[in-house]
ROSE-4610 file (N, C-alpha, C; in Angstrom, 1 decimal, always signed):
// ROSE-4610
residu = [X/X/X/X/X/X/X/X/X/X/X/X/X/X/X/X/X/X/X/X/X/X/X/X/X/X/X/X/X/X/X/X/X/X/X/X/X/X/X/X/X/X/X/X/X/X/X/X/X/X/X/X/X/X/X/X/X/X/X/X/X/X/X/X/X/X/X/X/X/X/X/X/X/X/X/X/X/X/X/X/X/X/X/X/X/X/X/X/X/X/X/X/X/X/X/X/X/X/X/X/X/X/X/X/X/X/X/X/X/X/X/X/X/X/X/X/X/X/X/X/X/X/X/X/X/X/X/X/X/X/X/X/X/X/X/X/X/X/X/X/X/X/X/X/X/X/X/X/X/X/X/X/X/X/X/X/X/X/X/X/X/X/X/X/X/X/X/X/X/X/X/X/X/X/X/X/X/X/X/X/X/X/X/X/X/X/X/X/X/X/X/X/X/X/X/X/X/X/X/X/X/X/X/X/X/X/X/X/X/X/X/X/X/X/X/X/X/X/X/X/X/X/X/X/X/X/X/X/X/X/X]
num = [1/1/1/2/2/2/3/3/3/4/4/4/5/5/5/6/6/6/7/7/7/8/8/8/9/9/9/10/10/10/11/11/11/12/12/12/13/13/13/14/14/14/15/15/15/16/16/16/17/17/17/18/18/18/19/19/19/20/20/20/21/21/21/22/22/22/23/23/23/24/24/24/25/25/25/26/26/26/27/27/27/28/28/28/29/29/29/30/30/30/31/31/31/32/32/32/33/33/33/34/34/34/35/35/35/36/36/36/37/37/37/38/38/38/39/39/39/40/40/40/41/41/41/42/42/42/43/43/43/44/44/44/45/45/45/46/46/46/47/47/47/48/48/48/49/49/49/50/50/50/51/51/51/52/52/52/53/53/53/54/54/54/55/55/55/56/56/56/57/57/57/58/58/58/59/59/59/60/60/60/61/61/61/62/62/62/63/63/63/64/64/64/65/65/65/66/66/66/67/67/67/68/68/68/69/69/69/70/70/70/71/71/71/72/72/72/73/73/73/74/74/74/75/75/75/76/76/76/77/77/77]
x = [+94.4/+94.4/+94.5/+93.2/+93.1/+94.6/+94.6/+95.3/+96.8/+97.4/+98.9/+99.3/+100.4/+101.4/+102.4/+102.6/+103.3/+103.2/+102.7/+102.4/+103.1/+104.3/+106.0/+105.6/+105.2/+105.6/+104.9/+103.7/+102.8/+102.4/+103.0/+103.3/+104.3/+104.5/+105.5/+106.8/+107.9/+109.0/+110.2/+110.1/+111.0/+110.9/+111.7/+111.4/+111.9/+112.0/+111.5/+113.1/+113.9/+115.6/+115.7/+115.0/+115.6/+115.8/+115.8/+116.6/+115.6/+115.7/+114.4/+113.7/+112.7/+111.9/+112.2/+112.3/+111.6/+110.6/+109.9/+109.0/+109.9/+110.4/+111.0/+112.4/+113.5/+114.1/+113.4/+112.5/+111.6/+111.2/+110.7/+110.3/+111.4/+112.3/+113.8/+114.2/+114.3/+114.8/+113.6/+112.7/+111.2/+111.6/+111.5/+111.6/+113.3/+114.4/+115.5/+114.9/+114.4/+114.4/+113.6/+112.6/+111.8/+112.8/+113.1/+113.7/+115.1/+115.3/+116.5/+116.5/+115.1/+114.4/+113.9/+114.1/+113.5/+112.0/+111.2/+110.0/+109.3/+109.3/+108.8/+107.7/+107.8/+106.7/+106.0/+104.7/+103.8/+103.1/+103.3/+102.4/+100.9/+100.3/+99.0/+98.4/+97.6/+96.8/+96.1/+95.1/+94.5/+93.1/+92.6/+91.9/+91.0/+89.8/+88.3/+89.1/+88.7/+88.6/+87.7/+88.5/+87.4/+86.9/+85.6/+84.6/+84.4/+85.4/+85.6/+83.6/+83.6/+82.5/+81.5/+81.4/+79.9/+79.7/+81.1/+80.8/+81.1/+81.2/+80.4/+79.1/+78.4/+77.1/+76.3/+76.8/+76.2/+76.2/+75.5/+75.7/+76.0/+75.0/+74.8/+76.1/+76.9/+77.5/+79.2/+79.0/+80.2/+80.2/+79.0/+78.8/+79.4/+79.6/+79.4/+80.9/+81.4/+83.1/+83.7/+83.1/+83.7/+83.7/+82.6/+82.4/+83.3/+83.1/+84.2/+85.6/+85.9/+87.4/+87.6/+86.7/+86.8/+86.8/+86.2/+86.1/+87.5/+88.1/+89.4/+90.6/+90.3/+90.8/+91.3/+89.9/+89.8/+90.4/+90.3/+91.1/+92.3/+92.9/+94.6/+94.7/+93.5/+94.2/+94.7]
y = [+16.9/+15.5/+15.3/+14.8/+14.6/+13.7/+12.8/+12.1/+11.9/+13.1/+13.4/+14.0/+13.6/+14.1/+15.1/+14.8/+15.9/+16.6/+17.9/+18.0/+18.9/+19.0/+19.5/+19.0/+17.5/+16.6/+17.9/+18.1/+18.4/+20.1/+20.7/+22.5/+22.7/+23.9/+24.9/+24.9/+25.4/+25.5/+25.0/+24.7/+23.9/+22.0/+21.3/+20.4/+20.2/+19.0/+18.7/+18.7/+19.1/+19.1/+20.8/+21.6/+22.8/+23.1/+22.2/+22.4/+22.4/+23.6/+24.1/+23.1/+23.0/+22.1/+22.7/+22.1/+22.2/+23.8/+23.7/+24.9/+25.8/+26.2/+27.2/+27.3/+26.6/+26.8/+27.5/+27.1/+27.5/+29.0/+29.5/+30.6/+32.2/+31.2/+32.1/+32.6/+31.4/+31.9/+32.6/+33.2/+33.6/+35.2/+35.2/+36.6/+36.6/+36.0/+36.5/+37.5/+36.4/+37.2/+38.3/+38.6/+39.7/+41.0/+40.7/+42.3/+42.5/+41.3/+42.0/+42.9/+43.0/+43.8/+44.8/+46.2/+47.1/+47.4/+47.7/+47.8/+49.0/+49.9/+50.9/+51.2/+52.6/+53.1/+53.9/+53.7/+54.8/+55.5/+56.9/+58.0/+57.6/+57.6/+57.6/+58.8/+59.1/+60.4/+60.8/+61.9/+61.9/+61.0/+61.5/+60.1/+60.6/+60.3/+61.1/+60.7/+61.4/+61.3/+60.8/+59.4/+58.9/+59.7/+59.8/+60.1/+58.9/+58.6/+57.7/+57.2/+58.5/+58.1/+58.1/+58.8/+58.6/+57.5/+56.6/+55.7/+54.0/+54.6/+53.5/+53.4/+54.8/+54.4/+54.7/+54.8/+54.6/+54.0/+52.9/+52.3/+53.1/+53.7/+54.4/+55.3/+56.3/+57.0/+55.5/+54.8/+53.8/+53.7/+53.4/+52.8/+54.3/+55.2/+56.2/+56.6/+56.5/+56.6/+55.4/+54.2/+53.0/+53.9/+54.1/+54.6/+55.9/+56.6/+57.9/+57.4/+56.0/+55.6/+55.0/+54.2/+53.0/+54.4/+55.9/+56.6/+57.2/+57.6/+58.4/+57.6/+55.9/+54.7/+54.8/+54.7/+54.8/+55.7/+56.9/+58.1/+58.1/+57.3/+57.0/+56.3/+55.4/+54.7/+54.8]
z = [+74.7/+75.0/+76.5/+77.4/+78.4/+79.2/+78.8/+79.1/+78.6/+77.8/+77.9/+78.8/+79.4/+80.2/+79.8/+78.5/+77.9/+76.9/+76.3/+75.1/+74.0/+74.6/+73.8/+73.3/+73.4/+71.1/+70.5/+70.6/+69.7/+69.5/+71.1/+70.6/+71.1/+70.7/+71.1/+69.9/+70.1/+69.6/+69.7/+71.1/+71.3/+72.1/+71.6/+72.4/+74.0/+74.4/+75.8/+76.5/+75.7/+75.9/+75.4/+75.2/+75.0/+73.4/+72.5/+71.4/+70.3/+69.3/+67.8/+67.7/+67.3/+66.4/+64.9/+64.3/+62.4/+62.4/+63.2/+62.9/+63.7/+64.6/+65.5/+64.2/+63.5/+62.6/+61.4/+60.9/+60.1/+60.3/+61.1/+61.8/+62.1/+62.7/+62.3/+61.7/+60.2/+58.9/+58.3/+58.5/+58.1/+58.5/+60.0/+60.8/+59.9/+59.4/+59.0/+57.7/+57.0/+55.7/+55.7/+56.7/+56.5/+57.1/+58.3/+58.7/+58.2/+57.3/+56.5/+55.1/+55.0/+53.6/+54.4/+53.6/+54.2/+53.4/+53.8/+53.4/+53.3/+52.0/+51.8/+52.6/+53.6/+54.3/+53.8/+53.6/+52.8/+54.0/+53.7/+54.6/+54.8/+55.5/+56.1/+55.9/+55.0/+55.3/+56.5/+56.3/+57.2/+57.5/+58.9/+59.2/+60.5/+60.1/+61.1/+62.6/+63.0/+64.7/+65.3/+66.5/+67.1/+68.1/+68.3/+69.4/+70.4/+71.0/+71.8/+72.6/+73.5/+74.4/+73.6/+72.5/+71.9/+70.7/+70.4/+69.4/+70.6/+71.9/+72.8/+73.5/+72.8/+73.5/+72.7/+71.4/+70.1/+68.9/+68.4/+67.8/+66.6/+66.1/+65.0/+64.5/+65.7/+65.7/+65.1/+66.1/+65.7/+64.1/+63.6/+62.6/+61.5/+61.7/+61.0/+60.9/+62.0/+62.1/+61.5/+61.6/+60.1/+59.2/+58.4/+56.9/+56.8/+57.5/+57.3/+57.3/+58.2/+58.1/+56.6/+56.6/+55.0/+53.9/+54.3/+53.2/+53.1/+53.9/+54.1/+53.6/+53.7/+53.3/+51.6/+51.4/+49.8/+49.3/+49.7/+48.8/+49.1/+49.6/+49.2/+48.1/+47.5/+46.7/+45.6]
């Protein structure tokens, strides 16, 4: 909005005195409940290697390290 001077009302987290909004409370109790659950880590298999310089000056080659990743993907499941 061109013509606000102030646009606390309408972002951020906190208001124009320092103090939560609704969504910054909200947000809080969010990030609480999550890192208070531990969340089973599942191993990563293995996983193609990027060819850095030749999957940027090749399309084709890029294209070929997706499919090998989406393939390596799949056989975890």
């Amino acid at each position: 909005m061109p013509e606000a001077r102030d646009v606390s009302q309408r972002t951020g987290l906190l208001t124009t005195r320092g103090k939560p909004k609704a969504w910054a409370r909200e947000f809080h109790e969010l990030a609480h409940a999550l890192t208070s659950n531990s969340i089973a880590v599942h191993p990563m298999g293995s996983r193609p290697k990027l060819d850095w310089d030749r999957c940027t000056t090749s399309a084709q080659a890029g294209r070929e390290f997706q499919l090998q990743y989406v393939e390596a993907f799949l056989r975890e499941r």
